[in-house]
Backbone bond lengths (Angstrom), bond angles and torsions (degrees), N, CA, C in turn:
res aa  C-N    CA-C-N  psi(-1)  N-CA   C-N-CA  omega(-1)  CA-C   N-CA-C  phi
1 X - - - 1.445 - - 1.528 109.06 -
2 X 1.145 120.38 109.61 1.376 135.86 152.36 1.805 125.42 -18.19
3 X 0.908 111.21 86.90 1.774 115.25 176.32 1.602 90.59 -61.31
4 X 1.912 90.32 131.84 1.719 99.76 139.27 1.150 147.34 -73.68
5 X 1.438 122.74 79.47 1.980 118.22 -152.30 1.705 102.37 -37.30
6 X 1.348 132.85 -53.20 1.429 131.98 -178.56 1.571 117.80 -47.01
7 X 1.233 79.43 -36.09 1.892 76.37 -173.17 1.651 132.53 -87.84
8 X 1.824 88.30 -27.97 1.579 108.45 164.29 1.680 111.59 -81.17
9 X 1.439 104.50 -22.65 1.850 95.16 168.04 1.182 106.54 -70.18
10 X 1.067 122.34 -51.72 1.435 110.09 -150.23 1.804 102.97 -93.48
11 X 1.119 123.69 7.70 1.714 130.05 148.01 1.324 116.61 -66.45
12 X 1.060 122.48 -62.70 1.474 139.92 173.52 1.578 107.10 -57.90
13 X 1.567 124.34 -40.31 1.355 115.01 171.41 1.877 114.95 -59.74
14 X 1.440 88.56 -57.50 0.927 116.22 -179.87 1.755 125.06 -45.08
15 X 1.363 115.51 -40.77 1.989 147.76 171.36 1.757 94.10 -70.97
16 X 1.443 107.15 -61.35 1.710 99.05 -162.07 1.608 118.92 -74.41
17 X 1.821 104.36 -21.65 1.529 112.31 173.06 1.561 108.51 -53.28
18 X 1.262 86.78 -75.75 1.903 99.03 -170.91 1.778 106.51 -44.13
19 X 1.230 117.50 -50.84 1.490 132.24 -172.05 1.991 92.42 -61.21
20 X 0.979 135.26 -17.92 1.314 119.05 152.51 1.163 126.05 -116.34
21 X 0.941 113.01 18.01 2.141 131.34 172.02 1.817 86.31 -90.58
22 X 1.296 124.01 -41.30 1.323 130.59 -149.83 1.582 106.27 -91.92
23 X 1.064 106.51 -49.21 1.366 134.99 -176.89 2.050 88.72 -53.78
24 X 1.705 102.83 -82.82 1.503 110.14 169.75 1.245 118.17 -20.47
25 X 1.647 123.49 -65.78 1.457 100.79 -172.66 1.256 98.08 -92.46
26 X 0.572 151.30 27.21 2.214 138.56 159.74 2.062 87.43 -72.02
27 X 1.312 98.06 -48.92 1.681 96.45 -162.17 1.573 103.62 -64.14
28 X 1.285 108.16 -45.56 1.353 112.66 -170.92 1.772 102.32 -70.04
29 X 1.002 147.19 -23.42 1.164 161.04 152.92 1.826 128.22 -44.67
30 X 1.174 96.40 -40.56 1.320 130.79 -172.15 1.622 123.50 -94.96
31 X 1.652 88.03 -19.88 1.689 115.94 -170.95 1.897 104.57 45.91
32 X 0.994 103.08 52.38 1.563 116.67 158.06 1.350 113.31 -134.02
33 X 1.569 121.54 -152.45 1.644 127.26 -171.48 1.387 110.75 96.46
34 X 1.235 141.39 -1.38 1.170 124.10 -163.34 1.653 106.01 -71.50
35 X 1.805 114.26 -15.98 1.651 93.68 168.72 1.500 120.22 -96.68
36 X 1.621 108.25 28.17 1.493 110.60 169.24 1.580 98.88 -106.95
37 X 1.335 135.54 5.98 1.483 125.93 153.15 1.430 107.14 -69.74
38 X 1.364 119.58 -25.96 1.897 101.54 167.28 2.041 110.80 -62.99
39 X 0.878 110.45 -8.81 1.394 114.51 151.56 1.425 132.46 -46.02
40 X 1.657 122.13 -31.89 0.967 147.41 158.89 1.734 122.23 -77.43
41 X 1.315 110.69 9.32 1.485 106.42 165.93 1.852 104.71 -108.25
42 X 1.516 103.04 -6.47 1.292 79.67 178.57 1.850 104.29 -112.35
43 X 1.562 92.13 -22.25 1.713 96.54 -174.30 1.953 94.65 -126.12
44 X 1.742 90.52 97.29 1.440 116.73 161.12 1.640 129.69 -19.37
45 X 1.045 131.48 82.03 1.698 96.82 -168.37 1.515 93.67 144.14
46 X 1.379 111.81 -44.43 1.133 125.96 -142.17 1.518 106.57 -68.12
47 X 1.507 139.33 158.89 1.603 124.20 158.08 1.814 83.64 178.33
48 X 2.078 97.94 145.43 1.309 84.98 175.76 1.185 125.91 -78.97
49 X 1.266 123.26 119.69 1.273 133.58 177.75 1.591 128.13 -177.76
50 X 1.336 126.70 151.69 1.275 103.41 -137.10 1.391 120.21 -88.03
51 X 1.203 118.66 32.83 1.348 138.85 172.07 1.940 102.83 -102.99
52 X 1.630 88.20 -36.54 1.896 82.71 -167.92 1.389 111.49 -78.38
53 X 1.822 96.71 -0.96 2.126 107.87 -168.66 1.594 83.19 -69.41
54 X 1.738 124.11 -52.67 1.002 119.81 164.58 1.227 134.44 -3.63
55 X 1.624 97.55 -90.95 1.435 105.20 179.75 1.720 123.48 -60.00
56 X 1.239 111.25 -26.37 1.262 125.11 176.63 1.588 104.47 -55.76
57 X 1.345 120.10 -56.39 1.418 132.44 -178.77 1.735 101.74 -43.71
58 X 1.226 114.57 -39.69 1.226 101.95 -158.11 1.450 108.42 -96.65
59 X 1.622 121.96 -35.33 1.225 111.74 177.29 1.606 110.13 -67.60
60 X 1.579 106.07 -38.60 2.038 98.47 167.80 1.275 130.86 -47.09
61 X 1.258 92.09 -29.16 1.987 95.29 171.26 1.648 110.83 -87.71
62 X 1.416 117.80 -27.07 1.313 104.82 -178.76 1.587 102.86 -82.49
63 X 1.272 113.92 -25.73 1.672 115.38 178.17 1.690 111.53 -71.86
64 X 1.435 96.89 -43.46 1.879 101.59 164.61 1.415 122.28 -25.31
65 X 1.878 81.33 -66.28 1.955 79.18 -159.44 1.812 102.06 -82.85
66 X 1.573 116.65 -5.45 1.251 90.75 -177.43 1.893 105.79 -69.43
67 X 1.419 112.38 -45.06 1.281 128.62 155.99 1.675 115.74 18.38
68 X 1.680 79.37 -89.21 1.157 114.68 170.38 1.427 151.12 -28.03
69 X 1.456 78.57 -62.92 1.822 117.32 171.91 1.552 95.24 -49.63
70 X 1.458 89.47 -71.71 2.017 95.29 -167.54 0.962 101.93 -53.98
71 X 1.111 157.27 -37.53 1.431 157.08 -122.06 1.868 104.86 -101.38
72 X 1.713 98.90 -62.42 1.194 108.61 155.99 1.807 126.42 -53.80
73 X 1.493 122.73 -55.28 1.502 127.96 169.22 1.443 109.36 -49.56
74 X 1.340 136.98 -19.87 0.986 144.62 -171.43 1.590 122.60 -88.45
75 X 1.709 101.92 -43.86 1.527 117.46 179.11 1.431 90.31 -80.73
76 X 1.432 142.67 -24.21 1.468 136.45 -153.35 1.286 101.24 -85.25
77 X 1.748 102.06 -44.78 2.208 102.20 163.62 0.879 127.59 -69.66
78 X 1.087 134.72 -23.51 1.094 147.87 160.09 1.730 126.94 -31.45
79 X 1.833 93.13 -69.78 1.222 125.69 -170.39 2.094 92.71 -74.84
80 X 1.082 111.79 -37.62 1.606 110.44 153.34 1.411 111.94 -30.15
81 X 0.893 116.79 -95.07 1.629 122.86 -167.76 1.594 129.10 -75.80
82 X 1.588 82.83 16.64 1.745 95.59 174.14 1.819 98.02 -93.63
């Protein structure tokens, strides 16, 4: 069965944004997180706090759907040469 690259990107954008918007304030909430600042070696900007839930939101969704994308383009070649 054929994956929809659009629809599985933007799930996966869509799942990994919130899942570190979510993740962020539980920590910030909790007054812990300090091992979700290693979050910030891969997404710049980043720190828990509620500006960085921000930024977090946005590079998770742009990291989502790239994710995604491949993920789906990948099972679709795949499923080619099966």
């Amino acid at each position: 069965m054929k994956l929809n690259l659009r629809a599985v990107a933007l799930a996966a954008g869509s799942v990994w944004g919130l899942t570190v918007v979510v993740a962020t304030l539980v920590s910030l909430w909790r007054g812990s997180g300090h091992h979700l600042n290693l979050l910030s070696a891969v997404y710049p900007g980043y720190h828990v706090s509620y500006l960085g839930s921000a930024v977090g939101l946005v590079y998770g969704v742009a990291s989502g759907l790239a994710a995604g994308a491949l993920f789906a383009w990948l099972h679709n070649q795949l499923l080619k040469e099966a």
